[in-house]
C-alpha positions as CSV (number, residue, x, y, z in Angstrom):
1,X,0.0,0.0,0.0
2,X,1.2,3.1,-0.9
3,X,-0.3,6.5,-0.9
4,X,0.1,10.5,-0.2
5,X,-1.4,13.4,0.8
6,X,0.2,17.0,0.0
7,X,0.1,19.3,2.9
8,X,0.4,22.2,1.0
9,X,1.7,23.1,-2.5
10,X,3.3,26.2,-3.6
11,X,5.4,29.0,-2.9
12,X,3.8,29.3,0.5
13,X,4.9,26.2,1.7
14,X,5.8,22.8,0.5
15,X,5.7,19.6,2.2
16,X,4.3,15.8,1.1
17,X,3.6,13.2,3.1
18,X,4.0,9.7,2.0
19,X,2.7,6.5,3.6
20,X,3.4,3.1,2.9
21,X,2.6,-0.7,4.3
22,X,4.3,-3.7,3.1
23,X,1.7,-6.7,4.2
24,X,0.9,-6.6,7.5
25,X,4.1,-4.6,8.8
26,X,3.4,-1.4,10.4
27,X,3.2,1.9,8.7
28,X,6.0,4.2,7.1
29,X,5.8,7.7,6.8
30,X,8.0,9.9,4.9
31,X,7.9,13.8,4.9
32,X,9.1,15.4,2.0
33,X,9.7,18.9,2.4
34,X,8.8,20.8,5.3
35,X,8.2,24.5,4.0
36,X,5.9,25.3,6.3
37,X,5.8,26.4,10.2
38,X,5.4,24.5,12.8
39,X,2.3,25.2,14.3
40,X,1.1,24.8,10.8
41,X,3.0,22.0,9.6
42,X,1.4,20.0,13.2
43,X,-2.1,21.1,12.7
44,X,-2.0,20.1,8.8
45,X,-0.5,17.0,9.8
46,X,-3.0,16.4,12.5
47,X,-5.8,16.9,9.7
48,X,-3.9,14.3,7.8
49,X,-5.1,12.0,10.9
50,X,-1.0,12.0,11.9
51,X,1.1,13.6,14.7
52,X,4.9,14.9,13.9
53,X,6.2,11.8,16.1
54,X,5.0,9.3,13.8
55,X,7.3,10.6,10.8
56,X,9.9,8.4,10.3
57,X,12.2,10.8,8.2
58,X,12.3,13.9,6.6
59,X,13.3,14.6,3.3
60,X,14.7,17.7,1.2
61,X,14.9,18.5,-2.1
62,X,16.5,21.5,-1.9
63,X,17.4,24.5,0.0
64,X,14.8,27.5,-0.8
65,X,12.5,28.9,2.1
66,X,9.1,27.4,1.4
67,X,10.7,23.7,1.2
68,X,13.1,23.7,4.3
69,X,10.7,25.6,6.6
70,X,10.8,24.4,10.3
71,X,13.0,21.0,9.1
72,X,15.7,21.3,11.5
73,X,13.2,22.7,14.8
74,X,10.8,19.6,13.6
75,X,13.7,17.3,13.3
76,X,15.3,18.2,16.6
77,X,12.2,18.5,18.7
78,X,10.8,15.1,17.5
79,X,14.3,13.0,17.0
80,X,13.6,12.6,12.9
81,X,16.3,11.2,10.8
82,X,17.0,14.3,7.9
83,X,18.2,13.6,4.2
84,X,19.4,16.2,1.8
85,X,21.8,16.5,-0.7
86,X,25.5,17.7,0.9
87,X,25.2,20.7,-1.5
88,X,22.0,21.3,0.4
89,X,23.4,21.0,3.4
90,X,26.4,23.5,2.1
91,X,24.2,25.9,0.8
92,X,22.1,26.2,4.4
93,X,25.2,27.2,6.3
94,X,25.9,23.5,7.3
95,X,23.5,23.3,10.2
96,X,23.9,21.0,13.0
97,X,21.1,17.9,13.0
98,X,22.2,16.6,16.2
99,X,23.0,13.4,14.4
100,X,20.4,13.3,12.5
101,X,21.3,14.1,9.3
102,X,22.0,11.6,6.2
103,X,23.3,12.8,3.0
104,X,21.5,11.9,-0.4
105,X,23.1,11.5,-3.4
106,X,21.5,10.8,-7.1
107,X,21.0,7.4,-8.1
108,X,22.0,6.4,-4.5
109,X,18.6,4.6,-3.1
110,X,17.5,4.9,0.5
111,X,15.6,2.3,2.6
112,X,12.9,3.3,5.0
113,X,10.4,0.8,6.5
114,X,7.9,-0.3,3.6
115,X,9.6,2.6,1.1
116,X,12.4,3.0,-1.4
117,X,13.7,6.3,-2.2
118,X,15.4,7.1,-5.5
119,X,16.8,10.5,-5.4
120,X,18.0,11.9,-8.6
121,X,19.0,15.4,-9.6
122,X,16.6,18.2,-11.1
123,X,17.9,20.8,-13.1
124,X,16.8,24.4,-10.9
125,X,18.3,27.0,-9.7
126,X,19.1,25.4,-6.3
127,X,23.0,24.2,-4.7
128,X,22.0,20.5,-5.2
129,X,18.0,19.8,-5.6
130,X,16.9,16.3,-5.4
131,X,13.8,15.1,-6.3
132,X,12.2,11.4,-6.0
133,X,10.7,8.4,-7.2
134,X,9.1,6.2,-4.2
135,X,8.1,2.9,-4.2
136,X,6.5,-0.1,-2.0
137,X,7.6,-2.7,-4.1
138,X,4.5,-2.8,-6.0
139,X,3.8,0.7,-7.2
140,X,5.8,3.5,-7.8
141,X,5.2,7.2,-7.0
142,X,7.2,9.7,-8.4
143,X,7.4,13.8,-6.6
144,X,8.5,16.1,-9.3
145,X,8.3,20.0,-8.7
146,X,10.9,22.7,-8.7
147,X,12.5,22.7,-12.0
148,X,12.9,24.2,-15.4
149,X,12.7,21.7,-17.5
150,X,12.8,17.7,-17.8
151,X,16.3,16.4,-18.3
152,X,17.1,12.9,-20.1
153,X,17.9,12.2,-16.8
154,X,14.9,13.1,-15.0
155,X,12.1,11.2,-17.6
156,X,14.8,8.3,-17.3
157,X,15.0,8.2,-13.5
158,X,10.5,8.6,-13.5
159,X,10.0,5.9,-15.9
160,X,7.4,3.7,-14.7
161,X,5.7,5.6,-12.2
162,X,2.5,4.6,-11.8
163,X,1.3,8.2,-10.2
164,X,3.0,11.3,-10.1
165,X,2.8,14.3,-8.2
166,X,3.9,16.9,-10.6
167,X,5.0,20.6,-11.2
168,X,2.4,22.9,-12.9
169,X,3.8,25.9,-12.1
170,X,2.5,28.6,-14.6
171,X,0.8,29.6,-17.0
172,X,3.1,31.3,-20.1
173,X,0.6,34.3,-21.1
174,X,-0.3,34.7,-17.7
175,X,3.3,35.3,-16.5
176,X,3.7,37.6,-19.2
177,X,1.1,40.4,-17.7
178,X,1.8,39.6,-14.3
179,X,2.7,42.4,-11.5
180,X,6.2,40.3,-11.0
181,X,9.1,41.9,-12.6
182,X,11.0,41.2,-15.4
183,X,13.9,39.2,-13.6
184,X,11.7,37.3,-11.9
185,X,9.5,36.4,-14.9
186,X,12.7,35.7,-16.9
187,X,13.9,33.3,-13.8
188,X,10.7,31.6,-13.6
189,X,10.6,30.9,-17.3
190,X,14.1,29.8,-17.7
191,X,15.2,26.4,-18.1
192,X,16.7,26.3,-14.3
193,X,13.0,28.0,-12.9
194,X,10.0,26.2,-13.2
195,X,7.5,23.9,-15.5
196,X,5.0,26.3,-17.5
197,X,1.5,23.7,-17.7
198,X,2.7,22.9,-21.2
199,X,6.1,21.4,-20.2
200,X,4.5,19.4,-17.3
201,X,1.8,18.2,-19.8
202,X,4.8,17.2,-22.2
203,X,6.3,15.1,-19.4
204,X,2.9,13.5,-18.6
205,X,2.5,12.5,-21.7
206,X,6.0,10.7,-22.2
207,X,5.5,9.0,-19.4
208,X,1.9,7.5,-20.2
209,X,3.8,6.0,-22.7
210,X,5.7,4.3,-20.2
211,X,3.1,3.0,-17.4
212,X,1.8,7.0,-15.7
213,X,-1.8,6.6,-14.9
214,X,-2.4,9.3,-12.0
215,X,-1.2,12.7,-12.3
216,X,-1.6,15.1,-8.9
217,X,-1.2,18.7,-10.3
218,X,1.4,20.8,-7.8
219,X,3.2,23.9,-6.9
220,X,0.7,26.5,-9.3
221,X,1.9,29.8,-9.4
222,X,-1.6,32.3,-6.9
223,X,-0.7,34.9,-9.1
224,X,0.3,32.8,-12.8
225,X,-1.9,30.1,-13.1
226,X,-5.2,28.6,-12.7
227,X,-6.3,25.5,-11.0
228,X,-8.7,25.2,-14.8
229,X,-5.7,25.6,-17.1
230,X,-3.1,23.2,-15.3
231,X,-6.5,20.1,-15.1
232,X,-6.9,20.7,-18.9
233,X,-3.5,20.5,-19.6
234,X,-3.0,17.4,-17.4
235,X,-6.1,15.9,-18.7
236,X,-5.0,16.3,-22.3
237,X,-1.7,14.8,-21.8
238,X,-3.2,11.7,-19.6
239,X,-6.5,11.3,-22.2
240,X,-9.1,11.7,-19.0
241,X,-11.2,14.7,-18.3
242,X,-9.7,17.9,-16.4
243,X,-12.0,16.5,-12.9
244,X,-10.2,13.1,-13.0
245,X,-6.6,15.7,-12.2
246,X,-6.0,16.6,-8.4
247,X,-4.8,19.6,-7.7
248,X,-2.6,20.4,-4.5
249,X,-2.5,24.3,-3.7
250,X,-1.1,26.3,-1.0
251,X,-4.0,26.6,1.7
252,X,-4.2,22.8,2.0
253,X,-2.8,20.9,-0.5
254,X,-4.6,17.8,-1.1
255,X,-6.7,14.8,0.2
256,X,-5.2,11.5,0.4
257,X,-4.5,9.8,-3.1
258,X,-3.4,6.3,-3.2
259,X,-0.8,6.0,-6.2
């Protein structure tokens, strides 16, 4: 069994929580990312039907504000087992964990409980950003926001994901009259920024190919996207209609979704 619940999605906060089961063994639950405070992250979590000492890790993909969050006071507090890329690590000031903290590396897998983690790099404008494929052992979940565009590597290191939770981050005519300025558009659009709903739709669709049946939308831009635009894109890409794509947003992410 293995399924996930997005806690909230987007550039107010990040964080995912993963749960898996192998047979009758007792549950696994990862956190990735942690973007959001602490009284928030607990009370999300507690709507989630879980409590912050049932995580059993906590995982980073990369080092900007709304994905590290309260890690470290979460981590420390509740005696969690941290992995992140060493160029995350670097690129945080090299905090102290206590302990607690594991290094990831791409291609290096990762054994928790019922999961295995496959981290593999992302091309964004981040030190070392990791993202992840998941699996139980009998279905694979891939978690793919945060970057500018889908490497060789990427679509190679997501093949045969049954369900992915995936980067819809903008839309491109929308992003060209927003209030943000023109750095920040050109950043965002840039191949180390984020997935337009085109790109992510691009990605869906080579993947279909290759066994994606479930795509949860993620990480839309408040201000350059739409919730309508990223389902139709989705839905296109995946031949179902736009109300058969989740979509996780910043207030509250999503419900739980079984991959």
């Amino acid at each position: 069994m293995l399924r996930f619940k997005s806690l909230g999605s987007g550039s107010s906060g990040n964080a995912t929580v993963i749960q898996a089961r192998e047979g009758q063994g007792p549950l696994t639950h990862l956190l990735v990312d942690c973007g959001l405070g602490i009284r928030q992250l607990g009370t999300r979590l507690g709507q989630a039907g879980l409590l912050p000492d049932q995580l059993d890790a906590i995982f980073i993909t990369h080092e900007h504000a709304d994905h590290i969050g309260c890690a470290r006071q979460l981590a420390l507090r509740e005696r969690i087992p941290v992995w992140m890329s060493h160029g995350t690590w670097l690129a945080l000031g090299e905090p102290d964990f206590d302990g607690l903290l594991h290094l990831a590396a791409d291609g290096v897998a990762i054994e928790l409980g019922s999961l295995r983690l496959r981290p593999f790099t992302v091309p964004h404008d981040a030190r070392e950003p990791l993202q992840l494929a998941c699996t139980d052992g009998a279905t694979r979940l891939g978690v793919l926001t945060d970057l500018g565009h889908a490497s060789a590597h990427v679509m190679q290191e997501l093949a045969g994901c049954d369900t992915l939770l995936l980067e819809c981050n903008h839309d491109p005519d929308l992003l060209a009259v927003s209030s943000y300025p023109p750095f920040l558009k050109r950043r965002i659009a840039g191949d180390w920024g984020h997935l337009a709903n085109a790109a992510a739709a691009e990605i869906a669709a080579a993947l279909r190919a290759h066994g994606l049946k479930q795509v949860v939308a993620a990480h839309l831009s408040e201000q350059n996207n739409r919730p309508d635009l990223a389902q139709a894109a989705m839905a296109s890409a995946l031949g179902c209609g736009p109300g058969d794509v989740p979509v996780a947003d910043g207030p509250s992410g999503c419900g739980w979704i079984t991959a």
